[in-house]
ChimeraX commands (.cxc) that place a marker at each C-alpha (Angstrom):
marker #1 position 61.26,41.36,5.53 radius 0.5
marker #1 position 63.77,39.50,3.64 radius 0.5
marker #1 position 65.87,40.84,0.40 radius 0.5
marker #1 position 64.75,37.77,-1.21 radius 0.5
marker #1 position 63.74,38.31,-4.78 radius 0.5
marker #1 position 61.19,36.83,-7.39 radius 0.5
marker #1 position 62.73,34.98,-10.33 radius 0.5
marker #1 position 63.57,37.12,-13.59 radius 0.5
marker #1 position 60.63,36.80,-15.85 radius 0.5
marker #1 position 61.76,39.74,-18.31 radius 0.5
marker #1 position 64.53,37.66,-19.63 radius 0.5
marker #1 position 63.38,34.27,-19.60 radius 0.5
marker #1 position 59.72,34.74,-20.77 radius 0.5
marker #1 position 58.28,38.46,-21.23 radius 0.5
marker #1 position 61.17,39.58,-23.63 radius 0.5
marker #1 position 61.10,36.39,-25.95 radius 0.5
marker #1 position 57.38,36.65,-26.51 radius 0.5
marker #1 position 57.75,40.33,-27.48 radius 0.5
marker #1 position 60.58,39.64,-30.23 radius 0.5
marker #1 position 58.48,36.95,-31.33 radius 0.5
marker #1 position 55.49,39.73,-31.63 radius 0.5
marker #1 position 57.68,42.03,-33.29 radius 0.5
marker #1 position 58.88,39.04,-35.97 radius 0.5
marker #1 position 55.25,38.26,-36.52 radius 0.5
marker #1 position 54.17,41.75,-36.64 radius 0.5
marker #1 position 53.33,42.39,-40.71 radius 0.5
marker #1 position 52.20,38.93,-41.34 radius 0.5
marker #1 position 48.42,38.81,-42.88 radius 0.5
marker #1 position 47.28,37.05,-39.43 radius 0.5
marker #1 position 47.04,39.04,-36.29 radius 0.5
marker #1 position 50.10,40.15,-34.57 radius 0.5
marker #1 position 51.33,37.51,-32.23 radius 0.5
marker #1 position 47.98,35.48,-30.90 radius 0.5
marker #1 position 48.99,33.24,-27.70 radius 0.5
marker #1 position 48.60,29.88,-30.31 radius 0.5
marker #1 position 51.14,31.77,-32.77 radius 0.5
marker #1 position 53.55,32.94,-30.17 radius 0.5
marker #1 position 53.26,29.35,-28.68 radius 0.5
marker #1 position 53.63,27.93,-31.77 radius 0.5
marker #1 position 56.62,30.26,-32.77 radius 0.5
marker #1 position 58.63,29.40,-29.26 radius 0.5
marker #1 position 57.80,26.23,-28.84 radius 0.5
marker #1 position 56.44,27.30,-25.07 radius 0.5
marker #1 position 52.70,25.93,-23.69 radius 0.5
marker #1 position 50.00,27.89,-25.21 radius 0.5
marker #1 position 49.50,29.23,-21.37 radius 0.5
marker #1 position 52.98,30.50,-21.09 radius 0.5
marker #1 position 52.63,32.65,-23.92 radius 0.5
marker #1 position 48.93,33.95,-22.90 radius 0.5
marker #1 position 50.68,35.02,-19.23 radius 0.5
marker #1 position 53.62,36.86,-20.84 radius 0.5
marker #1 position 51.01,38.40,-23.68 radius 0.5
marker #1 position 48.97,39.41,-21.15 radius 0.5
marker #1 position 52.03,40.78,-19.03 radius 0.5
marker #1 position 53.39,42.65,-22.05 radius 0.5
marker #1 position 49.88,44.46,-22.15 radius 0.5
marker #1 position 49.76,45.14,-18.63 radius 0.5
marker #1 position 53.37,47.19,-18.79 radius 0.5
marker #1 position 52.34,49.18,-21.83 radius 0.5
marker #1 position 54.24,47.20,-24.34 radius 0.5
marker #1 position 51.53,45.51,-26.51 radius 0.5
marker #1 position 47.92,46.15,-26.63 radius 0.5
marker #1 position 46.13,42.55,-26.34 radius 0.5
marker #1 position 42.66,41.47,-27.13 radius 0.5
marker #1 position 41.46,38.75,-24.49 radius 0.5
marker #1 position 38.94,36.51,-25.23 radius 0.5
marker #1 position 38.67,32.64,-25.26 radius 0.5
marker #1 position 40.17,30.30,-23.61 radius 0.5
marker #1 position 43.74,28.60,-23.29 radius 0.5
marker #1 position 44.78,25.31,-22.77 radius 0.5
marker #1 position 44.72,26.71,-18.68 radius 0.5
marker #1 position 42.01,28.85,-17.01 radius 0.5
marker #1 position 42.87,32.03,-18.19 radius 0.5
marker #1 position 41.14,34.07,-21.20 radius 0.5
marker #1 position 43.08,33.73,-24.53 radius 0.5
marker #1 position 45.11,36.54,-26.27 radius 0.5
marker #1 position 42.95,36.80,-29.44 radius 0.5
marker #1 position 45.33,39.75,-30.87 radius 0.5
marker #1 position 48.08,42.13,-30.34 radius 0.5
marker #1 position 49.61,45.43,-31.33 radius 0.5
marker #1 position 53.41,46.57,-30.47 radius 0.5
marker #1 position 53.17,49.78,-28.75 radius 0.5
marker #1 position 55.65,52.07,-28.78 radius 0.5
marker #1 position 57.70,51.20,-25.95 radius 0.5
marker #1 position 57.54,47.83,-27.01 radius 0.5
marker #1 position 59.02,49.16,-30.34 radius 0.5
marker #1 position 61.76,50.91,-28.45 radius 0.5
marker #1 position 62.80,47.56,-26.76 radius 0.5
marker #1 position 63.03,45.49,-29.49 radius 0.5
marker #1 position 64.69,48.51,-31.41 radius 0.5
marker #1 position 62.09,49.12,-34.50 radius 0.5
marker #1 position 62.17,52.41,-33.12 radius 0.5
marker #1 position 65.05,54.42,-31.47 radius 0.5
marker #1 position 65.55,54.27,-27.92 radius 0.5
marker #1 position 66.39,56.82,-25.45 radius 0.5
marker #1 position 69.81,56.24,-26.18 radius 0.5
marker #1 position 69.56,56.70,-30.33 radius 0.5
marker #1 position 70.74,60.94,-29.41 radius 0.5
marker #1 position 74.01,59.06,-27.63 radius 0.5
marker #1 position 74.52,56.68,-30.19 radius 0.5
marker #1 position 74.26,59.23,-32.88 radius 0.5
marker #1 position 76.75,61.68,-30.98 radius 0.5
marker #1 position 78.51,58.15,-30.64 radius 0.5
marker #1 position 78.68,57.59,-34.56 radius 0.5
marker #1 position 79.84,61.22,-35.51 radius 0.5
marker #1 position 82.91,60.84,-33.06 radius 0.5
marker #1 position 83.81,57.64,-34.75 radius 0.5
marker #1 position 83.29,59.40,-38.26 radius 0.5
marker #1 position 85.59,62.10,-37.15 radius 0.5
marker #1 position 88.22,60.12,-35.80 radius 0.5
marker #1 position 87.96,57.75,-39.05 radius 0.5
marker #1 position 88.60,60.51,-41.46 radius 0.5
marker #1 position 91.83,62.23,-42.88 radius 0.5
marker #1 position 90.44,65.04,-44.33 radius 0.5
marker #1 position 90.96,68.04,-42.33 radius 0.5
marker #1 position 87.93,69.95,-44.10 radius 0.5
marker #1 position 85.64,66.40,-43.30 radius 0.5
marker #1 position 86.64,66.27,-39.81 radius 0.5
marker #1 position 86.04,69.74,-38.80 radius 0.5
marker #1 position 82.32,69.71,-40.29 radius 0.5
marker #1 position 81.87,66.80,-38.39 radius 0.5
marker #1 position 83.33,68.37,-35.15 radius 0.5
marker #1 position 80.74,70.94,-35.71 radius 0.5
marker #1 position 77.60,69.13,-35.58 radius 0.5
marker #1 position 78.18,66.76,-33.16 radius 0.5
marker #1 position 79.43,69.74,-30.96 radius 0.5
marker #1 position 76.42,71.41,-32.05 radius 0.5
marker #1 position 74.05,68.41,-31.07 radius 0.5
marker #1 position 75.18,68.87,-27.53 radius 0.5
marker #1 position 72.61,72.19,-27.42 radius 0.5
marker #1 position 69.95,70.05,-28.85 radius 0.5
marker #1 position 67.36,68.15,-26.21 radius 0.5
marker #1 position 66.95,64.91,-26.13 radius 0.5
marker #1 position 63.84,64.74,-26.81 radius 0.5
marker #1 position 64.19,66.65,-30.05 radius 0.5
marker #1 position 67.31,64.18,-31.04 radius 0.5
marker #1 position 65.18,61.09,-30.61 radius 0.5
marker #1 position 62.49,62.53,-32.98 radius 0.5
marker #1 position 65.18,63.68,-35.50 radius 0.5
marker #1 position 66.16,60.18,-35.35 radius 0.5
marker #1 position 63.17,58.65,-35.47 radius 0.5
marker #1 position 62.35,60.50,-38.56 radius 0.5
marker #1 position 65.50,59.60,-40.24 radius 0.5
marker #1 position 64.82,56.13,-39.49 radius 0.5
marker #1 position 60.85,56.08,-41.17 radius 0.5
marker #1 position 62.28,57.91,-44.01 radius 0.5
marker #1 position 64.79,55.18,-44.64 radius 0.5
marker #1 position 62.72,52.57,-44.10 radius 0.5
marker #1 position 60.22,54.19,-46.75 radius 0.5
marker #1 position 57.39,54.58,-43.97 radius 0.5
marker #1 position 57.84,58.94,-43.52 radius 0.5
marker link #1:1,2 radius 0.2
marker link #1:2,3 radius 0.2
marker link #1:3,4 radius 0.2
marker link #1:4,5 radius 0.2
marker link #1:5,6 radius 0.2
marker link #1:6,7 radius 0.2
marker link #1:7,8 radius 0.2
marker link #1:8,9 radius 0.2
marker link #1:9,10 radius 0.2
marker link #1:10,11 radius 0.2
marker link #1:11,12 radius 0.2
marker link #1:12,13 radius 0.2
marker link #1:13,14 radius 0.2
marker link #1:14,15 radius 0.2
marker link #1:15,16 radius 0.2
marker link #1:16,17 radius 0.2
marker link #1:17,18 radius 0.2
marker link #1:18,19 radius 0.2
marker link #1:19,20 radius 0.2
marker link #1:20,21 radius 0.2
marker link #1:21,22 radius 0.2
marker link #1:22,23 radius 0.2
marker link #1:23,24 radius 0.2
marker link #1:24,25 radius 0.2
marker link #1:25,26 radius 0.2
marker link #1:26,27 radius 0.2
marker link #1:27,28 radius 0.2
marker link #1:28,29 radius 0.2
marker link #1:29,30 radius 0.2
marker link #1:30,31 radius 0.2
marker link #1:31,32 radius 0.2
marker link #1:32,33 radius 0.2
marker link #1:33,34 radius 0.2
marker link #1:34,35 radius 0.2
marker link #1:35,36 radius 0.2
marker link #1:36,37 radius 0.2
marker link #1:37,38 radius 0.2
marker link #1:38,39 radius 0.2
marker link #1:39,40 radius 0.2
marker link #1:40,41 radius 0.2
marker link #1:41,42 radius 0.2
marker link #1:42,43 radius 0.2
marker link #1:43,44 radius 0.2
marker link #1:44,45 radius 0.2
marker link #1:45,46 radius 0.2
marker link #1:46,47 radius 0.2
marker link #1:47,48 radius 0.2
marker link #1:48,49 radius 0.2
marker link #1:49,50 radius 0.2
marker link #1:50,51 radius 0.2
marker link #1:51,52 radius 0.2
marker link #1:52,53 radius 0.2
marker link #1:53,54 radius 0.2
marker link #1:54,55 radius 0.2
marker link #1:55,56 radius 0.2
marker link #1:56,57 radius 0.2
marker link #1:57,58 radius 0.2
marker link #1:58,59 radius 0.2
marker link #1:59,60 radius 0.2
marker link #1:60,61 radius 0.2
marker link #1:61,62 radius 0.2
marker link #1:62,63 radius 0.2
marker link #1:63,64 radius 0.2
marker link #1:64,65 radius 0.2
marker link #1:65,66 radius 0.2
marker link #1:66,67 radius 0.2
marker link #1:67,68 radius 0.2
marker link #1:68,69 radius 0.2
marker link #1:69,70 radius 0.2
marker link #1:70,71 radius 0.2
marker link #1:71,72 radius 0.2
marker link #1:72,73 radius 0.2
marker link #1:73,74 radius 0.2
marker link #1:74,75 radius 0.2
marker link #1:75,76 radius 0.2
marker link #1:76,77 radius 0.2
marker link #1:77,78 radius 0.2
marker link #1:78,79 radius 0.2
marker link #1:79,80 radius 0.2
marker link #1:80,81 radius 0.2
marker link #1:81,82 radius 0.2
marker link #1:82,83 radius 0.2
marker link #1:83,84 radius 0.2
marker link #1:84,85 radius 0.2
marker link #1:85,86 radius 0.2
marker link #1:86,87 radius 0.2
marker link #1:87,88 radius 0.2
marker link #1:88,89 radius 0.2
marker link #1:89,90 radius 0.2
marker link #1:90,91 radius 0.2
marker link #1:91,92 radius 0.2
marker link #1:92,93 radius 0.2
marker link #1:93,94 radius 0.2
marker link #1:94,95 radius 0.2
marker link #1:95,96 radius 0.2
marker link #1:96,97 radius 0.2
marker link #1:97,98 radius 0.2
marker link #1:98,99 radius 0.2
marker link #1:99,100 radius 0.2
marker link #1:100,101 radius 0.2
marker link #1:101,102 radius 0.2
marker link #1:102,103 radius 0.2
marker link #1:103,104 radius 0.2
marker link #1:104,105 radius 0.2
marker link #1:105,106 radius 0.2
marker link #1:106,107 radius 0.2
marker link #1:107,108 radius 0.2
marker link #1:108,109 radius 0.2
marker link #1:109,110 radius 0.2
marker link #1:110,111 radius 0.2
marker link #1:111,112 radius 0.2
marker link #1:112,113 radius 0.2
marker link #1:113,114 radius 0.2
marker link #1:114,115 radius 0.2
marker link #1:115,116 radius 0.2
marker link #1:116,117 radius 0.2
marker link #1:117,118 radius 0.2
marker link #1:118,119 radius 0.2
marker link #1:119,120 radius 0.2
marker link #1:120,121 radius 0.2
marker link #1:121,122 radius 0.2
marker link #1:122,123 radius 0.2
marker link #1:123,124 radius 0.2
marker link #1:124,125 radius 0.2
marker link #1:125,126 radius 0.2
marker link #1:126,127 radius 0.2
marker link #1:127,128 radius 0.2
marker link #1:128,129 radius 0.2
marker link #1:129,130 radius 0.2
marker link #1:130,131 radius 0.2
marker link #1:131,132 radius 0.2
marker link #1:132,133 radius 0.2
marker link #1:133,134 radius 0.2
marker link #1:134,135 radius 0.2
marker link #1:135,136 radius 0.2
marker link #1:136,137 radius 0.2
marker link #1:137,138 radius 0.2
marker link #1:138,139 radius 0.2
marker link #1:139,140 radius 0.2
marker link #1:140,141 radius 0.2
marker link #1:141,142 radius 0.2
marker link #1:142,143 radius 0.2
marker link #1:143,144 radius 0.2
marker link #1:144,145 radius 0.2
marker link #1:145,146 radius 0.2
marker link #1:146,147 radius 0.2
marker link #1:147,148 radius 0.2
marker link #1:148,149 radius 0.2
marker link #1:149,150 radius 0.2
marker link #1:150,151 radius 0.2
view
């Protein structure tokens, strides 16, 4: 056995083709065919139906197959963003939003000059520390669809 390893495909050709599903997600065509992502990147037609059909296999998108490419391989007729595609490209909050948002209340504390200010936001971000993670993400989450005018 050697340590060799395979080339990065995340970087160079599965993450691309997912921010380019995310941009074209909301447009009145569906989300991301292999043509549009193709298109979009200005990458073969195949490349894009591999990655698609990558991004589908790791729970990222859900694809439709059917047709053909320009190759052998069946076609990515459609596609949805799941939700830990969402994460990556950061429509939604990631596991670190309940860091980040610790993070932010630091920075607003140590920003501040008000004695009263800084001491109320002392106390909830000391307070967040007895708050799950999993809890913190939703609370974020929900802040961020009620902002966006979606919750």
């Amino acid at each position: 056995m050697t340590n060799e390893r395979l080339p990065d495909q995340w970087h160079s050709r599965d993450l691309p083709v997912l921010l380019c599903v995310a941009r074209l997600e909301g447009r009145d065509a569906p989300v991301g065919t292999s043509d549009m992502v193709a298109i979009e990147l200005e990458i073969p037609e195949e490349e894009a139906t591999t990655a698609l059909l990558a991004l589908d296999d790791g729970r990222y998108i859900k694809a439709i197959t059917g047709g053909a490419t320009l190759g052998s391989g069946p076609g990515v007729l459609a596609v949805d963003l799941r939700e830990r595609g969402r994460r990556v490209v950061g429509l939604w909050p990631g596991e670190d939003a309940a860091d980040s948002l610790v993070d932010a209340l630091r920075q607003a504390e140590d920003a501040t000059s008000d004695p009263e200010e800084r001491t109320a936001i002392r106390r909830a971000w000391s307070s967040l520390g007895g708050v799950s993670r999993d809890v913190m993400v939703d609370v974020v989450a929900a802040v961020i669809a009620r902002q966006s005018g979606v919750g």
